[in-house]
N, C-alpha and C positions, 0 to 999 in steps of 0.2 A: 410373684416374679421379683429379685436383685438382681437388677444389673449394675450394682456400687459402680463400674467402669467397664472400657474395653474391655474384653480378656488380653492373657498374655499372649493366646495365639494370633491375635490380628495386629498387624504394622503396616506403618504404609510405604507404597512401594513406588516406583519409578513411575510406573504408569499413573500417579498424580490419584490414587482411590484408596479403599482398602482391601488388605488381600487377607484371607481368614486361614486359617491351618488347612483348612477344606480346600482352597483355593480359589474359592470365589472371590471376585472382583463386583465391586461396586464404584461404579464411577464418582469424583468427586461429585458431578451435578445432581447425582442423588436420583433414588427411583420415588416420584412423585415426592421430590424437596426432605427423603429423610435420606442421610447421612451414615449413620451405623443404628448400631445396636442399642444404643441407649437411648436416639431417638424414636427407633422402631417400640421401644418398650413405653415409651411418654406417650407417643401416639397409642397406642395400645392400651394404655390406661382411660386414655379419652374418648375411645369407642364405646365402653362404659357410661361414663356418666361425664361432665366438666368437671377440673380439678385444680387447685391453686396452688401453685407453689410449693407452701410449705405441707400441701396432702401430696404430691408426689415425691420431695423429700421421703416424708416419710413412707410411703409407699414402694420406692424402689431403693432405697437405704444411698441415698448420695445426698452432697450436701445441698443447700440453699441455690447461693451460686453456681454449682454445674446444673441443676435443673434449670433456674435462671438463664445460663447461656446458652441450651438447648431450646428450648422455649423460642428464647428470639432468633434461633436460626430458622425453627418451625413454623414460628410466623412471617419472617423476610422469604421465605419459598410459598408464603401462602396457603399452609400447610392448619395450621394453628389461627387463632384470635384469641386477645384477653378482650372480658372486660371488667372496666370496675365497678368494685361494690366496697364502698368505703375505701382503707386503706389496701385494699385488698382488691387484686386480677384472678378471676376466673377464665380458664384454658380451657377450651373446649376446639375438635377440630372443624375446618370448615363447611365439609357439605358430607354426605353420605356415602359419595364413591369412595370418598378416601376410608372411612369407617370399613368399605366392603373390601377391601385391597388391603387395610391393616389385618382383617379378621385373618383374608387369605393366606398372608403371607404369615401369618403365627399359627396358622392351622401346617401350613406346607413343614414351618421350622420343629413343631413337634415331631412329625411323623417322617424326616431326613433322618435320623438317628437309628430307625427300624431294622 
C-alpha cells in the first residue's frame, strides 16, 4: 500500500470532516481517533506487526515528518503507543478491537470498487 498523501478527490468541506469523491463524510472526531486515509493506512500497517517511523516512511512512500505527525494524532486519540528502544519509538496500536476494525474496514474498502 502508497498512500504518499490525500488523494486529489478528498477536501474538506463545511461540515468540518472530509468529503471523498464517493461522498463519504468522515467526521473530524474520527471513527475510533483515525482521521483519513493515511491514518487508516499506518494503522493498517500495525495490525501487522509494530513499526517505527522510519519503517512506515518507507513503507507507505511519505516522508519522516508526515508519518511523525500522524503518529502523534494516533496516539493523542489513543489510537497508537511508542515506545522506546534506544533512539528509536516503536508504533504499535493499542488493544485488539482496533486491529479488528482496521482489518474490517480495509477488507470493506477493497471490495467498495466491485
Amino acid at each position: 500500500l502508497n498512500f504518499g498523501a490525500e488523494s486529489a478527490d478528498s477536501r474538506n468541506d463545511s461540515y468540518g470532516g472530509v468529503c471523498s469523491a464517493a461522498g463519504t463524510r468522515i467526521p473530524r472526531s474520527g471513527f475510533i481517533g483515525i482521521n483519513n486515509i493515511l491514518e487508516l493506512a499506518i494503522a493498517h500497517h500495525l495490525v501487522e506487526r509494530p513499526h517505527s517511523v522510519s519503517e512506515l516512511h518507507t513503507c507507505l512512500g511519505i516522508s519522516q515528518p508526515l508519518a511523525s505527525h500522524h503518529l502523534r494524532i494516533l496516539r493523542e486519540a489513543h489510537v497508537v503507543e511508542g515506545e522506546q528502544h534506544g533512539r528509536t519509538t516503536i508504533y504499535k496500536l493499542l488493544d485488539h478491537h482496533i486491529s479488528h476494525i482496521v482489518k474490517d474496514v480495509h477488507e470493506h474498502t477493497k471490495h467498495t470498487g466491485d
